[in-house]
N, C-alpha and C positions, 0 to 999 in steps of 0.2 A: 504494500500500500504506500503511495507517496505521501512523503514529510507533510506537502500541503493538505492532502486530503484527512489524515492524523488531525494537523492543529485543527481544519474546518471543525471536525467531529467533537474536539474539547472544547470547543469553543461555541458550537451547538449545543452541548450535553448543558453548557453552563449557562448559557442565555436562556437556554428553557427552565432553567433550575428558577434564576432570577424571575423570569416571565411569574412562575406558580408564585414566589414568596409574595411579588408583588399585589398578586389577586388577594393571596392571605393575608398581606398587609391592610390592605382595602376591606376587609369583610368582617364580621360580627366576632370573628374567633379574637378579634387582639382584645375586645373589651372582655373578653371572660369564655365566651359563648363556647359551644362545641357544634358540630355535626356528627353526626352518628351512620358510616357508609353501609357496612356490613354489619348489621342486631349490632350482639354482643363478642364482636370481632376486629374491628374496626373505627377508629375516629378520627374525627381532625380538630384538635385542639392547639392553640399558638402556644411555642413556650419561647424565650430570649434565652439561647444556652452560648452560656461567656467562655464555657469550656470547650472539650473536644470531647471523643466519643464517652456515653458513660459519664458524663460531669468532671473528666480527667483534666486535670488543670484549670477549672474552674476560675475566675478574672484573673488568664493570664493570655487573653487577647493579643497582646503586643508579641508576646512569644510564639503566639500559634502561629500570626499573620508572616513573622520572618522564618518559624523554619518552613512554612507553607509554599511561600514566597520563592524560596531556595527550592525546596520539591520541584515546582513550576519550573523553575530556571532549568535546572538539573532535566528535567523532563524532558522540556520542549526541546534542548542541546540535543538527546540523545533521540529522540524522533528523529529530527533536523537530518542530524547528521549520520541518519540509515543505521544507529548500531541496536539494532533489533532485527532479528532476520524472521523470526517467527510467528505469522501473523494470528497466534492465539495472544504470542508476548505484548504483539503491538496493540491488539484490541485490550487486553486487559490493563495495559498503562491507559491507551486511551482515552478507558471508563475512570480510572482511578485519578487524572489530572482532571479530567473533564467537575466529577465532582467536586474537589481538592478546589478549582479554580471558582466555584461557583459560592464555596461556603470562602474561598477568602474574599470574596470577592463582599460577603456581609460583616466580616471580619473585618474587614479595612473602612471600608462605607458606612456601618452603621455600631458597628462594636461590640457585636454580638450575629447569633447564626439564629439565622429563624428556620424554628423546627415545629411539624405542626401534624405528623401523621403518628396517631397513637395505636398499638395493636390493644386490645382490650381484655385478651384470654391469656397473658403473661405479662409478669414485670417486669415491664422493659420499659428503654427511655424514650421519651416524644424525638422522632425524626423526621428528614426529610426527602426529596426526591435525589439532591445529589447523594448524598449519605448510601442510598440504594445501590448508586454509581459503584462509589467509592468501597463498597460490601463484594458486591456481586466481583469486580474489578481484583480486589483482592482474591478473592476468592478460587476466581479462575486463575490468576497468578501462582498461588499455592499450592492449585494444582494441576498445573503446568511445570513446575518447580520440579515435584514430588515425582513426575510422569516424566522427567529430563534424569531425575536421580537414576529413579529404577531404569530406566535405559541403560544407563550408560554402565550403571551394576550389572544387569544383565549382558551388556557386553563385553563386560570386563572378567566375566562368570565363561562364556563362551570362548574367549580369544585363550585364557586359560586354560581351559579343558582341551583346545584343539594343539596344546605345545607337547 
């Protein structure tokens, strides 16, 4: 996949991120309110989370926004300059900046990350659409990772056997 067509996509992933807070920002959830999508499954509730995933680092804003900041850099460089050959690798940074740039992007602008999708049949923390990005993104990274390990064990298990 080409460098440009990578940033289009994080840069897509992240304007639509921005697109959804803004409607949440404009709607009855900032005063308190909820909507309720699926029964007892699903809500969307506004929360102002100063932290990162989990309430981890909680007002430390300024810290999130630089090493986020640095991720981005770091990112975009290595898009840019093709050293990703594997296009499960690239789609999955793709997702993981695309979100990354959407929540700093509330990080730097407003000083906090607007999260507003609650699950309701566990405790879990209010999130939002980049968040899902930056999950799934991981996710597939991990294991893509884990699927590069065992390969390269299994062929280090076969060139063995064959000496």
């Amino acid at each position: 996949m080409s460098p440009v067509i990578c940033c289009a996509l994080v840069l897509l992933i992240a304007l639509a991120d921005q697109l959804i807070k803004l409607a949440v920002l404009d709607s009855s959830l900032v005063g308190g309110g909820t909507v309720t999508l699926v029964g007892n499954f699903l809500q969307l509730r506004y929360v102002e989370n100063t932290g990162a995933a989990f309430s981890l680092f909680e007002e430390k804003t300024v810290l999130l926004s630089i090493f986020s900041a640095i991720v981005m850099a770091v990112g975009f460089y290595l898009l840019i300059a093709r050293k990703f050959k594997s296009k499960v690798l690239i789609a999955s940074v793709v997702m993981i900046m695309g979100g990354g740039l959407g929540n700093l992007i509330d990080r730097v602008f407003r000083h906090f990350v607007v999260d507003y999708i609650e699950v309701l049949f566990i405790d879990f923390p209010v999130f939002n659409f980049a968040d899902c990005f930056i999950t799934v993104g991981e996710f597939v990274l991990i294991g893509y990772l884990l699927w590069d390990i065992f390969r390269d064990f299994k062929k280090g298990r076969s060139n063995a056997d064959g000496k």
